[in-house]
C-alpha positions as CSV (number, residue, x, y, z in Angstrom):
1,X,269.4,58.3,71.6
2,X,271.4,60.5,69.4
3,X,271.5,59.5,65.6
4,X,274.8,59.7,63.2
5,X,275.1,59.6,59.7
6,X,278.2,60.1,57.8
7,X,278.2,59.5,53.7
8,X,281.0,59.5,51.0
9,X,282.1,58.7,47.6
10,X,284.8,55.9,46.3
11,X,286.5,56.2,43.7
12,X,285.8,52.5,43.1
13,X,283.8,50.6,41.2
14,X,280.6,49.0,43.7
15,X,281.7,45.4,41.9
16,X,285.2,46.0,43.6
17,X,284.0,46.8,46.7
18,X,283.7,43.0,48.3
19,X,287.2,42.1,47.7
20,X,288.3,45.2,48.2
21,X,286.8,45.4,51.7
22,X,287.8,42.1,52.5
23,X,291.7,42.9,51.9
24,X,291.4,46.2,53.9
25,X,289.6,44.7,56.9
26,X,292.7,41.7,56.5
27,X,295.3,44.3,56.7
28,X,294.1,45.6,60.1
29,X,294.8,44.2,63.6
30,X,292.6,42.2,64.9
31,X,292.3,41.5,69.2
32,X,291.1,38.3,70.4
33,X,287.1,39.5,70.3
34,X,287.6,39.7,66.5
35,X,287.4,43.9,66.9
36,X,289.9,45.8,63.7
37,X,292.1,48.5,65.6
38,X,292.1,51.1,63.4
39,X,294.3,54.3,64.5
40,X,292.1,57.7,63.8
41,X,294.0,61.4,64.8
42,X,290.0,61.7,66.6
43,X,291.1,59.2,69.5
44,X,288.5,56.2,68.7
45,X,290.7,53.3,68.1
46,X,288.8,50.0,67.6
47,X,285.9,49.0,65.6
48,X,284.1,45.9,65.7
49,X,283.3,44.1,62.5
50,X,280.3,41.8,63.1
51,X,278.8,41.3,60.0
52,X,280.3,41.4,56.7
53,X,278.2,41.0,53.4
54,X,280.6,39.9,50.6
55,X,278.4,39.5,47.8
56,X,278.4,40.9,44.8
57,X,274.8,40.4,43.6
58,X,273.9,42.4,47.1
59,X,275.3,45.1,45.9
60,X,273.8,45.4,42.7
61,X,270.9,46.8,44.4
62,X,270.1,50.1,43.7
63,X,268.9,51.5,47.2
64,X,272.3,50.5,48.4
65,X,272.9,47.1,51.0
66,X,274.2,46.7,54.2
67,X,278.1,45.3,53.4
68,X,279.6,45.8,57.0
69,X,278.3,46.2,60.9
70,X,280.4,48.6,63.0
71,X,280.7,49.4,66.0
72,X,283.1,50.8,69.0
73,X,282.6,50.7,72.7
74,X,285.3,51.4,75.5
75,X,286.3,54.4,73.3
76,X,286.3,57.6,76.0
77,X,285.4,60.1,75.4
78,X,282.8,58.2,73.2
79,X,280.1,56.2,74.4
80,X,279.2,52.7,72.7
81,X,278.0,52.9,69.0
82,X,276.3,50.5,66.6
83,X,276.1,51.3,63.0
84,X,275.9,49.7,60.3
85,X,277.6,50.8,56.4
86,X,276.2,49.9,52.9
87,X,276.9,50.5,49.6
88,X,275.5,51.7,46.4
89,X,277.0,52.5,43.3
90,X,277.2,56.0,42.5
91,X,277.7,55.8,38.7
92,X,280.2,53.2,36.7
93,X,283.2,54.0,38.4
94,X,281.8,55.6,41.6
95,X,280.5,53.9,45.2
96,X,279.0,55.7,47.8
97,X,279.6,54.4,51.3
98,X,276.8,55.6,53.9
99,X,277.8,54.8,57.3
100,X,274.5,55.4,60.0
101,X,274.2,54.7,63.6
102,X,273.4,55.8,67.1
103,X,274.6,56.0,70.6
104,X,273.0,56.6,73.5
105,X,274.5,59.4,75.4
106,X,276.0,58.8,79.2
107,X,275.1,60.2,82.4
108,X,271.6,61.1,82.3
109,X,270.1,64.5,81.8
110,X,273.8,66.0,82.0
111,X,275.1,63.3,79.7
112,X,272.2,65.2,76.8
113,X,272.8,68.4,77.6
114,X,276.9,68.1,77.2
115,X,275.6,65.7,74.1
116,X,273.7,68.9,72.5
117,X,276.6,70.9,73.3
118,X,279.7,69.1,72.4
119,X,279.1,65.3,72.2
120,X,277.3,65.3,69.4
121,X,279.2,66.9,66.9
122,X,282.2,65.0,68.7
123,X,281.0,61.8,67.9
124,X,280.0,63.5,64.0
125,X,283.7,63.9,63.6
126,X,284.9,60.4,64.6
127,X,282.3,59.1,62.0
128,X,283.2,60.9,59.6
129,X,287.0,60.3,60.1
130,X,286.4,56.0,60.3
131,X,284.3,56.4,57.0
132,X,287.1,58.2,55.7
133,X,289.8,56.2,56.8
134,X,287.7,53.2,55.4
135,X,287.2,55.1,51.9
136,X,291.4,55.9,52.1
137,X,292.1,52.4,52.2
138,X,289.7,50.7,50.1
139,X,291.0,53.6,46.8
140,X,294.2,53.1,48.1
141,X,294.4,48.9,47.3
142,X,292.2,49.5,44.3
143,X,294.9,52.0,43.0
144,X,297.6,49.4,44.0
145,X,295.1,46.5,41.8
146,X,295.3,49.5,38.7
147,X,299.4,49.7,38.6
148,X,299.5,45.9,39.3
149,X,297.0,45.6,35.7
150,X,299.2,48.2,33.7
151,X,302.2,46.6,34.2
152,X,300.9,43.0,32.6
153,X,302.7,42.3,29.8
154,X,301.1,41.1,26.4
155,X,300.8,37.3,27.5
156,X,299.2,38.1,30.4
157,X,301.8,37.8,33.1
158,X,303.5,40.1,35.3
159,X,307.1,41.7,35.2
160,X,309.5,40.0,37.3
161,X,309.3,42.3,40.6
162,X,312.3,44.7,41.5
163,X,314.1,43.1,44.9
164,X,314.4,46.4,46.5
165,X,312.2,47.6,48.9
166,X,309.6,50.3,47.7
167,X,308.3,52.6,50.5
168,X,304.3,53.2,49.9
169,X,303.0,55.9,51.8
170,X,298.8,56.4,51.7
């Protein structure tokens, strides 16, 4: 069995995580097994959410909680993995995301020797680009929450919104 641990700071807030994640994981596709496709340039395309653990007071703990299962299978060259992320706040305005998990590799004695070679640090790299990708998305909507606050006016109520379109790019 070969072991994988990828880790990262958010710029966000550990309260804004759980809604946060829960919009992010919404704006994916989703196949009939309930599996997120998420589109990495390292070619691992789907993830499967299992769990999810939504609640705030879980993440007020300070050795960090387990907020999300993940896992990808059919994924060549990668075989299966199970992993599972939690969350910890960093400092006020700071979340780190520590995403851990293993795989076992394929084809026998071969299967650890290309592993030691190659595989491994293969695999490395896809982790680290999901947790990344992940991390893009959840700053991304929480910068999106930040100009949507700014732009309140006194009473409390948003701007009437522009009818043109507005490209976003992340």
């Amino acid at each position: 069995m070969s072991e994988l641990h990828a880790s990262v700071l958010v710029e966000v807030p550990v309260e804004s995580i759980p809604n946060l994640l829960k919009r992010y994981l919404a704006s994916l596709d989703t196949n009939v097994r309930g599996e997120r496709n998420v589109t990495l340039p390292i070619p691992v395309a789907v993830i499967a959410v299992e769990r999810v653990v939504l609640r705030k007071d879980h993440l007020s703990a300070g050795d960090g909680c387990e907020i999300m299962d993940v896992s990808w299978s059919n994924a060549a060259p990668y075989p299966p993995f199970e992993g599972t992320v939690k969350a910890r706040a960093e400092d006020a305005h700071r979340t780190r995301l520590d995403l851990a998990g293993s795989y076992h590799p394929p084809f026998g004695i071969a299967g650890i020797f290309f592993d030691a070679a190659l595989g491994h640090h293969r695999a490395q790299e896809a982790l680290d680009e999901l947790l990344a990708t992940i991390t893009s998305g959840l700053e991304r909507l929480d910068r999106a929450d930040d100009v949507r606050r700014t732009t309140r006016t006194a009473h409390g109520r948003q701007p009437p919104r522009r009818r043109e379109a507005i490209a976003w790019a992340p």
